[in-house]
C-alpha positions in Angstrom: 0.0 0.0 0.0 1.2 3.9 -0.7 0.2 6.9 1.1 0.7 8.7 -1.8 -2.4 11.3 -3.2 -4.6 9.3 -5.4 -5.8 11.4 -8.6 -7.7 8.5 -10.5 -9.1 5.2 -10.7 -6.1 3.6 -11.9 -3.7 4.5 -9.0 -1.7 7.2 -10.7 -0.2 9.5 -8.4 -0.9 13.6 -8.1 1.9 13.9 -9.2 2.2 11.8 -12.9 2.9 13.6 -15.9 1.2 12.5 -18.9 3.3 14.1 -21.0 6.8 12.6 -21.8 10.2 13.7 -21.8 10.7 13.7 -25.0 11.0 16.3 -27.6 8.2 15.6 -29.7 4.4 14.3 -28.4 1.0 13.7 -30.2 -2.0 15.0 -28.6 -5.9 15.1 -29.5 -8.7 17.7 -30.1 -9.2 21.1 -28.3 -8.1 19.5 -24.5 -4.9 18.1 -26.0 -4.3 21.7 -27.0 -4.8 23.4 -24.0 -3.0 21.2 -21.9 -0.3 21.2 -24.1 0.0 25.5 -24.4 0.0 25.2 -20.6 3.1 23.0 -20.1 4.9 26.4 -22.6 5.1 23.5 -25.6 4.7 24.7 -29.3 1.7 23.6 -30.9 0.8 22.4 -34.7 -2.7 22.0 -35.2 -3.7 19.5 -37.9 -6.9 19.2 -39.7 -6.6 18.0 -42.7 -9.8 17.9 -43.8 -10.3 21.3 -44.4 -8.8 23.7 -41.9 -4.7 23.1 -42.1 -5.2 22.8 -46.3 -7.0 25.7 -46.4 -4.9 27.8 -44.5 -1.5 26.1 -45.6 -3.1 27.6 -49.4 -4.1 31.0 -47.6 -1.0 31.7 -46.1 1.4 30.5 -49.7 -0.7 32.7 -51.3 0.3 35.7 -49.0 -2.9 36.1 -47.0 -2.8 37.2 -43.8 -5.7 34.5 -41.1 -7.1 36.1 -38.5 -8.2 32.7 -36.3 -11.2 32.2 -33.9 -13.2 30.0 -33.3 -17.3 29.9 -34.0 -18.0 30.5 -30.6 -15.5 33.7 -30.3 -17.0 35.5 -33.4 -20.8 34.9 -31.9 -19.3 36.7 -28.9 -18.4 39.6 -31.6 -21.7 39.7 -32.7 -21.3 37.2 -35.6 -19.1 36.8 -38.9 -20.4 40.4 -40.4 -19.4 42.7 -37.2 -16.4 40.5 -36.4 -14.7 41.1 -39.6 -15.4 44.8 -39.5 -13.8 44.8 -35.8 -10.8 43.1 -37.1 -10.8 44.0 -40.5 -11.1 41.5 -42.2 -13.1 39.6 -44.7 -15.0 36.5 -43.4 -15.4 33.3 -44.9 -18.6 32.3 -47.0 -21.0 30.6 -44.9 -21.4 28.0 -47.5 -18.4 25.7 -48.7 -19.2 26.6 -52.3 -18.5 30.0 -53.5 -18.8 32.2 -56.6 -15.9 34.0 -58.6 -13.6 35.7 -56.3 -15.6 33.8 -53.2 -13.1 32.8 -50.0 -14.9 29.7 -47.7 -13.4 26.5 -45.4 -13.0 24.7 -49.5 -9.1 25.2 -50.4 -10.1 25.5 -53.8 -11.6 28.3 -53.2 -9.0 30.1 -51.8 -6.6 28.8 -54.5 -8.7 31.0 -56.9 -9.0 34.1 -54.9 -6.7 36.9 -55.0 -3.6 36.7 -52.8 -2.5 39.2 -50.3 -6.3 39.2 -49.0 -6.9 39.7 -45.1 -9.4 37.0 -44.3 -11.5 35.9 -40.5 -10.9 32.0 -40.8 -13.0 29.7 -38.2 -14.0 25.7 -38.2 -15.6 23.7 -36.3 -12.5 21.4 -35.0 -9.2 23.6 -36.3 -10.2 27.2 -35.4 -11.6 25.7 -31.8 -8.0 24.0 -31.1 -6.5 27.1 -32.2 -8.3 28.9 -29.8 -7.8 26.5 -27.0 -4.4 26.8 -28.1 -3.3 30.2 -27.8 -1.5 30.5 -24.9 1.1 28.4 -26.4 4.6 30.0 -27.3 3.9 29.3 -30.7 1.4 27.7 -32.8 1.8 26.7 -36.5 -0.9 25.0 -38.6 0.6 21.9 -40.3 -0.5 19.4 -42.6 0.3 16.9 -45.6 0.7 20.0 -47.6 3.3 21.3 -45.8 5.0 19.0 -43.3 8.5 18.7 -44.7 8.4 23.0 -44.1 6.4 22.6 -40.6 9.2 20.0 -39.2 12.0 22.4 -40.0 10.1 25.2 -38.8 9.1 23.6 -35.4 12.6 22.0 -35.4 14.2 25.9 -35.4 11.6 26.6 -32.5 13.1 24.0 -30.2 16.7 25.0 -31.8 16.1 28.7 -30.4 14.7 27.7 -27.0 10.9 29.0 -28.1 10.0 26.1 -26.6 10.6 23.1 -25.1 8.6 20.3 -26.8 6.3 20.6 -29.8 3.0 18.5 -28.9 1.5 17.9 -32.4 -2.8 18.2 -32.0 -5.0 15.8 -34.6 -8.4 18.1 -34.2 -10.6 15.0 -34.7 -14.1 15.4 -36.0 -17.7 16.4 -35.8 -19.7 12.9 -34.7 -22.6 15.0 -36.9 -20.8 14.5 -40.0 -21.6 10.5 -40.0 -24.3 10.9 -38.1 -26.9 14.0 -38.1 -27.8 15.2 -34.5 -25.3 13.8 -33.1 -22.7 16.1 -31.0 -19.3 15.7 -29.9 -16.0 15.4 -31.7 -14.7 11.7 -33.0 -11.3 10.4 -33.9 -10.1 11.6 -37.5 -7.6 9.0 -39.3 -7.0 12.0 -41.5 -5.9 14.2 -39.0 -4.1 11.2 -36.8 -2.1 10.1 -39.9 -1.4 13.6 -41.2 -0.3 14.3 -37.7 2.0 10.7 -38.1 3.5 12.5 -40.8 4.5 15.4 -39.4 6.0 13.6 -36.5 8.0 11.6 -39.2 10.0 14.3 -40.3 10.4 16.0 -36.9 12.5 12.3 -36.8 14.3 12.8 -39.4 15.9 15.8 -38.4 16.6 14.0 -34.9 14.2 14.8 -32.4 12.9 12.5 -30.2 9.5 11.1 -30.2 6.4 10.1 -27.6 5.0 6.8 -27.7 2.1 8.3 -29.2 4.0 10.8 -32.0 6.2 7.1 -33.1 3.2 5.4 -33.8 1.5 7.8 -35.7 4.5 8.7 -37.5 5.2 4.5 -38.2 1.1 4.5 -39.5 1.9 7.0 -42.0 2.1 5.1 -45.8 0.9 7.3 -48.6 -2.3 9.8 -48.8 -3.3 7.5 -51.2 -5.1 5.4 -48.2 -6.7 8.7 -46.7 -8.8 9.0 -50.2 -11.2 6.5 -48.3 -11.5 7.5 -44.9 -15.1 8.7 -43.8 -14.0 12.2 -44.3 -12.6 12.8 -47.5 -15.7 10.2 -49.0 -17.8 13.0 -47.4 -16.5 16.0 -49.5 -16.1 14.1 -52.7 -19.8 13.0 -52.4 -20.6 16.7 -52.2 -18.7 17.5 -55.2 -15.6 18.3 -53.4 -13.2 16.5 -54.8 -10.7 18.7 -55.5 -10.8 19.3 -51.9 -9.4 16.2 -51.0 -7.0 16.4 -53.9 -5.2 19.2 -52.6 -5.3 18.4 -49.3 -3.6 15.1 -49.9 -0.8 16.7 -52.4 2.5 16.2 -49.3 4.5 19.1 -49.4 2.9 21.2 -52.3 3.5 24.2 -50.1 6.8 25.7 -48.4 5.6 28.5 -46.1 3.8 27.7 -42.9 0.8 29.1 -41.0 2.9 30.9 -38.3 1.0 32.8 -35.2 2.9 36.5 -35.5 4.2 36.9 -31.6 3.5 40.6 -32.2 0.3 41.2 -33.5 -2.1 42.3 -30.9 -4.7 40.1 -31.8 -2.6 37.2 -30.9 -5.1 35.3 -34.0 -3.0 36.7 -36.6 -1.1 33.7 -38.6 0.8 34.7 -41.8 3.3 32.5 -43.6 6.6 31.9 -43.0 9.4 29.3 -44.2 12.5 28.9 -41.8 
């Protein structure tokens, strides 16, 4: 028997760590995130399916992404007033857009004019960005840009930023398989393109949680994401190019970087290292 404090059912004591000693870790959803920004690591937020694509696109394409999530714009008033607070052009409610339209689809964004200054939000990416942001630093990474994302969060360790980078697969909506039904699942899109992340943080040395190896050993080619739940939802919308450019690896070399500066502290614009 111990006398030591108990702090759950399976005898841990108060004063386990969850989080390893290692360099690089792999954590879920919008708790992950928070947990993570409190321990001072850097955090890369990874939703594939749109979020990460979309602003890996936004931010090659010189756009500067104000960040919040759904519930922090209501509190502005809504999409309209927020964007005229932060000046800034909000994303079309609905995925498909006309000429010159911005919304969540990459494509659209791929056909816009660059240099815009645009209010980005989601469901699962913009909510662990938010959860996020008392992190050092926080990058959005992806398939499309995870060869630039491992170098850049490589150079934050390098500099003493931080201490750790904790990688965040957002997950997603339960509602998307099945209507009414809240909560945020799993995403093998987001876990694997988080896998691949963690693979090249390996390749440049770092070393790895439990959790980050095994995502980062799961990785094999996007060519297997093409089925998950996910991507079968957007192509049977007519999104298929979506999915094409989200699963392009390393289309892009700039990086959704947080700028330290800004007062907004939502400001992400890209950067290579």
């Amino acid at each position: 028997m111990t006398d030591r404090p108990i702090r759950s059912d399976v005898l841990a004591p108060a004063d386990f760590d969850p989080w390893p000693g290692r360099q690089v870790h792999l954590e879920w959803g919008v708790t992950g995130a928070a947990l993570a920004a409190e321990r001072g690591d850097a955090v890369a937020v990874v939703d594939v399916l749109s979020f990460s694509t979309t602003m890996s696109i936004a931010c090659e394409r010189d756009f500067s992404c104000l960040v919040y999530s759904g519930a922090e714009i209501a509190d502005m008033g809504g999409p309209e007033a927020a964007g005229t607070l932060l000046r800034a052009r909000p994303l079309s409610k609905k995925r498909r857009t006309g000429q010159g339209g911005v919304s969540l689809s990459p494509a659209s964004i791929l056909r816009a004019d660059p240099g815009q200054r645009v209010l980005f939000t989601s469901l699962n990416g913009a909510a662990v960005v938010s959860a996020a942001s008392a992190a050092p630093a926080l990058v959005v990474a992806g398939p499309r840009n995870a060869t630039a994302a491992a170098q850049l969060l490589g150079g934050l360790l390098d500099d003493g930023s931080a201490r750790r980078v904790t990688v965040i697969a957002c997950g997603e909506q339960w509602s998307s398989v099945s209507p009414g039904t809240g909560g945020v699942r799993p995403g093998v899109e987001d876990w694997l393109g988080a896998g691949l992340v963690c693979r090249e943080l390996r390749a440049r040395g770092l070393l790895l949680s439990a959790e980050a190896r095994i995502a980062a050993a799961a990785w094999t080619s996007p060519a297997d994401l093409r089925d998950c739940v996910s991507a079968r939802e957007l192509m049977a919308a007519g999104f298929t190019e979506d999915v094409e450019l989200a699963l392009t690896v390393d289309a892009d070399s700039r990086v959704p970087v947080r700028e330290s500066t800004d007062p907004t502290g939502r400001l992400f614009t890209g950067r290579s290292k």
